[in-house]
C-alpha positions as a Markdown table, in Angstrom:
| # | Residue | x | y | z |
|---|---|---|---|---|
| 1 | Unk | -62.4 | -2.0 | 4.6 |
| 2 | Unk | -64.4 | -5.1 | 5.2 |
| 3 | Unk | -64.1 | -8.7 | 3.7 |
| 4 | Unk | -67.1 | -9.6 | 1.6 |
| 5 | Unk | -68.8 | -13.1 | 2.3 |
| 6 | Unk | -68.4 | -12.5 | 6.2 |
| 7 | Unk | -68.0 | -8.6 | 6.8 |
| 8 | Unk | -65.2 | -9.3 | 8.6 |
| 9 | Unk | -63.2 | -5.3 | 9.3 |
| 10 | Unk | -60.1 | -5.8 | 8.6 |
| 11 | Unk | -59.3 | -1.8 | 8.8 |
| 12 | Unk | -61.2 | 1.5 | 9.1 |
| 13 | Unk | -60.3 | 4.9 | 8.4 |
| 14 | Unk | -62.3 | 8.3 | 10.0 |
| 15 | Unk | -62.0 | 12.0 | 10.9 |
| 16 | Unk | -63.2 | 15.1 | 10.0 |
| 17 | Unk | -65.2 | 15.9 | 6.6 |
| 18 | Unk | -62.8 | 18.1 | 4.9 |
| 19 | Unk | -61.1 | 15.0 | 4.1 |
| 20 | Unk | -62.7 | 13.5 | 2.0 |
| 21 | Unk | -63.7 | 9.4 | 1.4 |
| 22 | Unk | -61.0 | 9.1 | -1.3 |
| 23 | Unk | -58.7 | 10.4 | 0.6 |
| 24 | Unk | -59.0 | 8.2 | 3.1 |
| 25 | Unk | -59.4 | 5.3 | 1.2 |
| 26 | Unk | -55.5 | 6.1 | 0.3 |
| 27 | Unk | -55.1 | 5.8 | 3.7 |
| 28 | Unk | -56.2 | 2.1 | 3.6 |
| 29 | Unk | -54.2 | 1.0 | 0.5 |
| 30 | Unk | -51.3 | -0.3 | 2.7 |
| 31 | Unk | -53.6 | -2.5 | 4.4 |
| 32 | Unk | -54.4 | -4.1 | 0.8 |
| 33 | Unk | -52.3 | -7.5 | 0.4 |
| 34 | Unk | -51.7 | -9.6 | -2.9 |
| 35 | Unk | -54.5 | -12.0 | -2.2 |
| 36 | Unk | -56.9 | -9.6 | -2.4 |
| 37 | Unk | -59.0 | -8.1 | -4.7 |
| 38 | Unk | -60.7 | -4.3 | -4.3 |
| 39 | Unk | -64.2 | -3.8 | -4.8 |
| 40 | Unk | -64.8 | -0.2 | -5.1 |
| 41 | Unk | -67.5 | 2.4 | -6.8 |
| 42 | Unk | -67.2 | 5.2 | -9.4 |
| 43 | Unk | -65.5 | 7.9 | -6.8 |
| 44 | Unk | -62.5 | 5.6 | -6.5 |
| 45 | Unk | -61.4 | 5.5 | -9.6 |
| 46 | Unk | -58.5 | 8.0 | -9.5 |
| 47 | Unk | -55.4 | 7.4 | -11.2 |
| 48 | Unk | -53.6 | 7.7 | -7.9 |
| 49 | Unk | -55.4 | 5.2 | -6.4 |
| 50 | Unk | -55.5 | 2.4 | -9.1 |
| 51 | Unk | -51.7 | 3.1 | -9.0 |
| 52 | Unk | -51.7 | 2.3 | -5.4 |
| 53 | Unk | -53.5 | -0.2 | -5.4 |
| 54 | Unk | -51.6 | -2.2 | -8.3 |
| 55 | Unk | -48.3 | -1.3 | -6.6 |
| 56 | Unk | -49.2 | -2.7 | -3.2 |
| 57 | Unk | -50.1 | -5.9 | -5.6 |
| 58 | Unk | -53.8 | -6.2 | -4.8 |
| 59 | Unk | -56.2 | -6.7 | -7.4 |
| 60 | Unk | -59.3 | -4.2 | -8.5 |
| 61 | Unk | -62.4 | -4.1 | -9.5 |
| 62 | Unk | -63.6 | -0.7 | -10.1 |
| 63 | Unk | -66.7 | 1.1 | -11.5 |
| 64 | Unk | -65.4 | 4.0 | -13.5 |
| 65 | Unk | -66.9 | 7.6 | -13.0 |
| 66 | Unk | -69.5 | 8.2 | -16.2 |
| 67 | Unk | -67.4 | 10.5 | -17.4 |
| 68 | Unk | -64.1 | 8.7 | -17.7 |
| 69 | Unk | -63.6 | 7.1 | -21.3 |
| 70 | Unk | -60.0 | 5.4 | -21.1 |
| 71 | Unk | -58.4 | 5.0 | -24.7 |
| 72 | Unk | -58.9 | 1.6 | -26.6 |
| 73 | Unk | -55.2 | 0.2 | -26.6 |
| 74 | Unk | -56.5 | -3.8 | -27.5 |
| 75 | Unk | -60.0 | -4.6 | -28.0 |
| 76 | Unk | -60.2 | -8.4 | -26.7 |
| 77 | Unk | -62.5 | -11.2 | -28.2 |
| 78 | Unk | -65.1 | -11.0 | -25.2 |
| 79 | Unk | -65.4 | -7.1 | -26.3 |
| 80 | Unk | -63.4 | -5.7 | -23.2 |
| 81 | Unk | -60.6 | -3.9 | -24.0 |
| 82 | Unk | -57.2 | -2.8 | -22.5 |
| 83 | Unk | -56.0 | 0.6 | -21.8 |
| 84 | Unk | -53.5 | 2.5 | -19.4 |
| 85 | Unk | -54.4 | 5.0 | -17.0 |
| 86 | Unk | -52.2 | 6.5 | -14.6 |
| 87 | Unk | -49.6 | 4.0 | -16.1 |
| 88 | Unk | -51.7 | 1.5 | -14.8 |
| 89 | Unk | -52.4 | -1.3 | -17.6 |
| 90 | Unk | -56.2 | -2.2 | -17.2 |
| 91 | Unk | -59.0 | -4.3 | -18.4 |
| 92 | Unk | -62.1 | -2.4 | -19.5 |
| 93 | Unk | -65.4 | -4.3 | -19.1 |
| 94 | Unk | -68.2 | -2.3 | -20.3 |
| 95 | Unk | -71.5 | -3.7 | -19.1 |
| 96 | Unk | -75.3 | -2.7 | -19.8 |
| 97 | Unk | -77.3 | -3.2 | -16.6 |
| 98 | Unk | -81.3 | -3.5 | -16.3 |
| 99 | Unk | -83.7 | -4.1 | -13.5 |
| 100 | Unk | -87.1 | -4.1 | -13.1 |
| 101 | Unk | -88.9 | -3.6 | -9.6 |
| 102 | Unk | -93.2 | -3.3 | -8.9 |
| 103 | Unk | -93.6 | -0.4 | -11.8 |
| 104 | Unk | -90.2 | 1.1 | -12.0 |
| 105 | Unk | -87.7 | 0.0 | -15.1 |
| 106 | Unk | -83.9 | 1.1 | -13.9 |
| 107 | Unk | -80.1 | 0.5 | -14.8 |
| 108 | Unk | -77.5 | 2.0 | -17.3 |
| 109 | Unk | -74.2 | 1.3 | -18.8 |
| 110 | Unk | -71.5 | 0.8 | -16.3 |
| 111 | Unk | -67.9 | 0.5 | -16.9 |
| 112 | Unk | -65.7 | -1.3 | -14.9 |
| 113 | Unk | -61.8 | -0.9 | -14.5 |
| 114 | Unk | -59.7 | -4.2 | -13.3 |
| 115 | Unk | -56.6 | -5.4 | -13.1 |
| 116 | Unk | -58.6 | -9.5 | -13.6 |
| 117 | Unk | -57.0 | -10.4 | -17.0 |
| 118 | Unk | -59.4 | -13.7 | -17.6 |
């Protein structure tokens, strides 16, 4: 787990492969204060872990797995929406994202889970 604008480590967590990266990301959720806000890609987006994560009172920022569709509780003027997932009540930011490089046209719809209200 590393800070953002200077890369500072705050914590690290290793061992052998048959554990695997989300479970020893749980392993790093204590080291999560209020202050901060978790940045984390589509494998991370277990119910477990956005429960932890909430409950150590960190905020998230998480890009959903493609195949996760949470339910529409609220949609919100901006065309997010709320939903609950693992009794976790979330923000759903669904975002279409395009690049273009020397020849090749990428990108897709992401959609991203967060506890960020506004």
């Amino acid at each position: 787990m590393c800070e953002t604008s200077t890369r500072g480590l705050i914590t690290a967590a290793f061992g052998p492969a048959l554990k695997g990266e989300t479970d020893y990301a749980h392993d790093l959720v204590s080291h999560l204060t209020s202050d901060m806000l978790l940045l984390a890609d589509g494998a991370f987006d277990s119910n477990k872990l956005l429960a932890d994560v909430v409950a150590q009172g960190a905020q998230l920022l998480i890009r959903a797995t493609s195949t996760r569709r949470p339910p529409v509780l609220a949609l919100l003027p901006d065309g997010s929406y709320l939903t609950r997932i693992g009794g976790v009540r979330l923000r759903v930011v669904e975002a279409e994202i395009r690049s273009r490089t020397a020849g090749d046209d990428f990108g897709g719809t992401y959609r991203l889970l967060t506890t960020l209200s506004d």
